[in-house]
C-alpha positions in Angstrom: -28.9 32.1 25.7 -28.0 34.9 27.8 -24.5 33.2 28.8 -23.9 32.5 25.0 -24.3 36.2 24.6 -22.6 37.3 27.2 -19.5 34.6 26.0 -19.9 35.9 22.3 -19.4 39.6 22.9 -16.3 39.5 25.2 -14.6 36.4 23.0 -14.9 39.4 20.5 -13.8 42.1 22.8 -10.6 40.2 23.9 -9.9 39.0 20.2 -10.1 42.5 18.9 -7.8 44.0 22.0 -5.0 41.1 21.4 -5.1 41.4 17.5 -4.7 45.5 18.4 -2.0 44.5 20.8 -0.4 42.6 18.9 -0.1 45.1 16.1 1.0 47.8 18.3 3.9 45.3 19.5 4.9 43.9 16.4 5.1 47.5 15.2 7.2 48.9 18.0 9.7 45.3 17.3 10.1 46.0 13.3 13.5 47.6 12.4 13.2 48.2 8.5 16.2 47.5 6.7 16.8 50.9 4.5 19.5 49.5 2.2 18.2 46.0 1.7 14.9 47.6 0.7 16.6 50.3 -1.5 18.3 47.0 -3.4 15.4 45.6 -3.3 13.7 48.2 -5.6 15.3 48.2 -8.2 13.9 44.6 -9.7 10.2 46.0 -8.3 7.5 46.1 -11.0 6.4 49.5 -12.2 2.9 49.0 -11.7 0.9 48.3 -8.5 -1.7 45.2 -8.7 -4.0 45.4 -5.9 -5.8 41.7 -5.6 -9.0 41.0 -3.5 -11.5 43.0 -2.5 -12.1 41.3 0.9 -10.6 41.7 4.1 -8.7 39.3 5.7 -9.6 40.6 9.1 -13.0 39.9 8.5 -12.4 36.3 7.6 -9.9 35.8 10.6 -12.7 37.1 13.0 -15.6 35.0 11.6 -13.5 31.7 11.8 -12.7 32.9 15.5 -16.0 33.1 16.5 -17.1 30.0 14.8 -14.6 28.2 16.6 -15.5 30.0 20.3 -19.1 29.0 19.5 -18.3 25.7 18.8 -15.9 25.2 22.1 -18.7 26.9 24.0 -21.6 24.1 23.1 -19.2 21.0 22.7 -19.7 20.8 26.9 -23.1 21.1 26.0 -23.9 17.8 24.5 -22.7 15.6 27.2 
């Protein structure tokens, strides 16, 4: 149990550093497009619909974890 832990916490760890570094890079990549987005805002809808109330993160880092638990015990079994 106490490698399962140990395997849990830093599958988390390294998940949550490569999803923050992969932020951070994606940001420091984007060049906006001023006058494409200036065209583009003219056909834009007056009034801002916000849908969901759950985070996508959160769903993303469950199904990661599931999945690491799972690949951890499949070696288990045989």
């Amino acid at each position: 149990m106490k490698k399962y832990l140990i395997f849990a916490i830093s599958f988390i760890l390294l998940f949550l550093l490569f999803q923050i570094l992969s932020g951070l890079f994606l940001t420091i990549a984007y060049t906006p497009d001023i006058e494409e987005a200036w065209n583009m805002s003219a056909d834009a809808p007056q009034k801002v619909v916000i849908k969901g109330s759950r985070s996508p993160f959160l769903i993303t880092l469950f199904i990661a974890f599931l999945s690491a638990s799972i690949a951890y015990f499949i070696p288990k079994k045989r």
